[in-house]
C-alpha positions as CSV (number, residue, x, y, z in Angstrom):
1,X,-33.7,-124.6,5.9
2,X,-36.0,-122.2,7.8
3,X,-35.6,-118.6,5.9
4,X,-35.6,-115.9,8.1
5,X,-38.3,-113.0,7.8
6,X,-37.3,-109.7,7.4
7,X,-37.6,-107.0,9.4
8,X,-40.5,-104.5,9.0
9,X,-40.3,-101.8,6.7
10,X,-38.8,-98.6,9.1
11,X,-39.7,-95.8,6.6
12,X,-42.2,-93.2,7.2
13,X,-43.7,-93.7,3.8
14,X,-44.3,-96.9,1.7
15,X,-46.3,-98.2,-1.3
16,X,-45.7,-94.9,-3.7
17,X,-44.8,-96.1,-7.4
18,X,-41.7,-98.8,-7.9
19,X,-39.5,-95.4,-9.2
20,X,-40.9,-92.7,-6.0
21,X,-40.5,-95.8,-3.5
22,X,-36.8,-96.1,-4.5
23,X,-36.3,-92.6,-4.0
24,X,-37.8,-93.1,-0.4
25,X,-35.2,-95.4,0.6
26,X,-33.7,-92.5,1.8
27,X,-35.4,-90.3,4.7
28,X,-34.8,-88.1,7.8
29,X,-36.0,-89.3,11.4
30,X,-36.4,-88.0,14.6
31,X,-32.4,-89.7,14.9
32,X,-30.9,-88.0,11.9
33,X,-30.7,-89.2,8.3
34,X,-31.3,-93.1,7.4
35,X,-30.8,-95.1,3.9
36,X,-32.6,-98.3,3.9
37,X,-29.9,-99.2,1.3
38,X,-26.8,-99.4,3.3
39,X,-27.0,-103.1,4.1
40,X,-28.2,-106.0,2.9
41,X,-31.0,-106.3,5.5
42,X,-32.2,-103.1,4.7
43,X,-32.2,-104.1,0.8
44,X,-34.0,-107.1,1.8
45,X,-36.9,-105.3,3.5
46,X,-37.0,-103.5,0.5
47,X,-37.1,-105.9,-2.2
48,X,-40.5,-107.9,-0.2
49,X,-42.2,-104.2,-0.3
50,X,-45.2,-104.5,-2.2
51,X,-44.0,-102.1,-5.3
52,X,-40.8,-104.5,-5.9
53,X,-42.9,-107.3,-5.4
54,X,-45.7,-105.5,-8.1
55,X,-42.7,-105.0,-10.8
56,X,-40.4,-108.4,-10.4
57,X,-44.2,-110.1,-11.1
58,X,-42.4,-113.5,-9.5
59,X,-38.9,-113.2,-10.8
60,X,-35.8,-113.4,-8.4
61,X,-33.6,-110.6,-7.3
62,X,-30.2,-111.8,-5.9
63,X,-29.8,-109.1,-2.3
64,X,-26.2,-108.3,-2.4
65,X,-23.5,-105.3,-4.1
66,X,-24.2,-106.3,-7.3
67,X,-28.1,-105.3,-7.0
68,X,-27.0,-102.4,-4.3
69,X,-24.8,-100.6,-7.0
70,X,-27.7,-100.5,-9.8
71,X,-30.2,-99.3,-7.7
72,X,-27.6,-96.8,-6.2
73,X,-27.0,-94.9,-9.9
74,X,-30.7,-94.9,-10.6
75,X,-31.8,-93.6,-7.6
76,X,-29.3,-90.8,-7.6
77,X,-29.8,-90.0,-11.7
78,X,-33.9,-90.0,-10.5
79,X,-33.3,-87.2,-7.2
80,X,-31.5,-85.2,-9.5
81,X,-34.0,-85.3,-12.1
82,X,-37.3,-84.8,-10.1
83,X,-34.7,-81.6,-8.9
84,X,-34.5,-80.8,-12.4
85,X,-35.9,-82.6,-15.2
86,X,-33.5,-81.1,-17.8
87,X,-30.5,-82.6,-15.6
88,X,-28.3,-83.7,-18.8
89,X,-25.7,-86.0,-16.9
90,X,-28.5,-87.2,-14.7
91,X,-31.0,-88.0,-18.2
92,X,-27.6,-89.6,-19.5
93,X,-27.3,-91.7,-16.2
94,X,-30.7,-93.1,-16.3
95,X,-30.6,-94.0,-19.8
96,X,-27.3,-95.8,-19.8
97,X,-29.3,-98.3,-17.1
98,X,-32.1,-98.2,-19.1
99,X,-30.0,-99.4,-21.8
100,X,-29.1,-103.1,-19.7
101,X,-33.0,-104.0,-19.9
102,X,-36.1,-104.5,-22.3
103,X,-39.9,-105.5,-21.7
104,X,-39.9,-109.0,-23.1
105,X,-43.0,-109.6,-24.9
106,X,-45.1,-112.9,-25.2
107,X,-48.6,-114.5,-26.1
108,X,-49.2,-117.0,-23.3
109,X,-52.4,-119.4,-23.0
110,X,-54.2,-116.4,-20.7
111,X,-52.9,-113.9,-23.2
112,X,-50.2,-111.5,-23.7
113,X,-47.3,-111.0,-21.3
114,X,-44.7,-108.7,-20.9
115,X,-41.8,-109.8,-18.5
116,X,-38.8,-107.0,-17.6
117,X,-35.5,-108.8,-19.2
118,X,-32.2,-107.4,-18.2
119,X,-28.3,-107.9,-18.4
120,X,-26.7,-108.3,-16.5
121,X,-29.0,-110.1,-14.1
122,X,-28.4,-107.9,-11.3
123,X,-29.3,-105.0,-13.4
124,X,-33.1,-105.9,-13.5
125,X,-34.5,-104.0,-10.3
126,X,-32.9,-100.9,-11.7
127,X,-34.1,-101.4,-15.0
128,X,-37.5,-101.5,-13.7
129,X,-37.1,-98.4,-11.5
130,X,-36.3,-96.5,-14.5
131,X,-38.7,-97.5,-16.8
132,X,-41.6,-97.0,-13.7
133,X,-40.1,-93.2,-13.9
134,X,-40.5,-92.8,-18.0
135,X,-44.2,-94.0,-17.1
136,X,-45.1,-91.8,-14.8
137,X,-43.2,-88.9,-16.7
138,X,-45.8,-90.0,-19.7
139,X,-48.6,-90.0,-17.3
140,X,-48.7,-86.9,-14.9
141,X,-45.3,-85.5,-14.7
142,X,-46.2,-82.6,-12.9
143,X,-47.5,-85.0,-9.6
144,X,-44.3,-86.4,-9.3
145,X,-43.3,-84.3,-6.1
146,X,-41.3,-83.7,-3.2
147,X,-42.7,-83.2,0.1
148,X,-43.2,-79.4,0.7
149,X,-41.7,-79.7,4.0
150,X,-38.0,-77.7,4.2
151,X,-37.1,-80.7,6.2
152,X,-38.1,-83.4,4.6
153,X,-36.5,-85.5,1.6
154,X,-39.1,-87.7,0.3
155,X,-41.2,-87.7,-2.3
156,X,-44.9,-88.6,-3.4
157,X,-47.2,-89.5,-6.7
158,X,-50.4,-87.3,-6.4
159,X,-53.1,-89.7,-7.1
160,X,-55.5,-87.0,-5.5
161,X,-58.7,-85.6,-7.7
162,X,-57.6,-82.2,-7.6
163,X,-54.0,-82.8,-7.5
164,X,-53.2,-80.5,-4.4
165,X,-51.6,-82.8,-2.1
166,X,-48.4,-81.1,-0.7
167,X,-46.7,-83.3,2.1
168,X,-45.5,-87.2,2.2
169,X,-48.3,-87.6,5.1
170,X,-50.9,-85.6,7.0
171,X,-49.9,-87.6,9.9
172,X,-46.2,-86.4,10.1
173,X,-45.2,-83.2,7.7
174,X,-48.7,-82.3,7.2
175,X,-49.5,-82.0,10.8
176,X,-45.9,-80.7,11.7
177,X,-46.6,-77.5,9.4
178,X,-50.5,-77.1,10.8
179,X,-49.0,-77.0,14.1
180,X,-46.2,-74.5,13.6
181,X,-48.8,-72.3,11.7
182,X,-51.0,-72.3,14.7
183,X,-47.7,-71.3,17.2
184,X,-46.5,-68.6,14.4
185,X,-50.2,-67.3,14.7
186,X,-50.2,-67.6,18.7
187,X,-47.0,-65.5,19.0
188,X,-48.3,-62.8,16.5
189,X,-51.1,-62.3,18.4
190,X,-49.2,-61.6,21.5
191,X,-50.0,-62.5,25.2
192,X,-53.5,-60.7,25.4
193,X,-54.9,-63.6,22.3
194,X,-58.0,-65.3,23.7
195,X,-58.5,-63.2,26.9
196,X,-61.8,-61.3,27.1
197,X,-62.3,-57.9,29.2
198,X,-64.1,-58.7,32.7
């Protein structure tokens, strides 16, 4: 049986870390407010992204409610939490999924291997979500950030050298906030801005 291909990834920012890129599953268009999670096509599209694909490392994911639901609670215990890391019910949250997996380790022919295990099944995508946001939090916690745009609901990893990156793109928020700053100045400077005496 032919499988079908799905769909391109729709959002305006792909490829953060397994943990940001769940968070992103969630943005605002031009059209209103979008959740690549509401149907199984849009889960779909998300579990061949390249971060899922990074952390499964060639194990299954079944694309149905009973990964929807998982992913669901961690992604709204890790919002709340990049909000406010000291978020009690939202630390409790992401450690009761934490508690349905495990890093299996193994010595194989090519050496040592560590494979995600979880249980239920289902539970393993989440699992791996959370565990990709205790990393990061013992890397850099202060890159994990939302994009400084009022309007905007996604998030980024600084990976910059100097660690000033402020929006999800240049392209879109970062170019959006140039431009308004150039109108703001325009206005301020009144009609007479840029005309010379003759």
């Amino acid at each position: 049986m032919h499988r079908r291909t799905p769909p391109s990834d729709p959002r305006p920012l792909t490829g953060e870390p397994l943990a940001i890129d769940l968070l992103n599953t969630r943005w605002i268009g031009s059209d209103g407010p979008h959740d690549l999670l509401d149907s199984d096509e849009g889960l779909l599209v998300w579990l061949t992204g390249s971060p899922v694909a990074a952390a499964l490392d060639g194990l299954s994911v079944t694309v149905g409610p009973g990964t929807r639901e998982p992913l669901l609670r961690v992604r709204d215990a890790l919002a709340a939490l990049v909000r406010d890391p000291g978020h009690p019910a939202a630390r409790r949250a992401l450690n009761e999924v934490l508690s349905h997996g495990a890093l299996r380790r193994t010595l194989t022919a090519s050496g040592p291997r560590s494979s995600p295990e979880a249980e239920p099944d289902a539970w393993l995508l989440a699992w791996a979500a959370a565990e990709d946001y205790l990393r990061l939090l013992e890397e850099r916690p202060d890159r994990i950030r939302k994009c400084a745009s009022p309007a905007c609901v996604l998030h980024f990893y600084d990976t910059s050298r100097n660690g000033t990156r402020r929006w999800c793109s240049m392209a879109g928020c970062g170019n959006r906030a140039k431009a308004s700053r150039h109108h703001a100045r325009q206005r301020a400077a009144g009609p007479q801005a840029g005309k010379t005496g003759g």
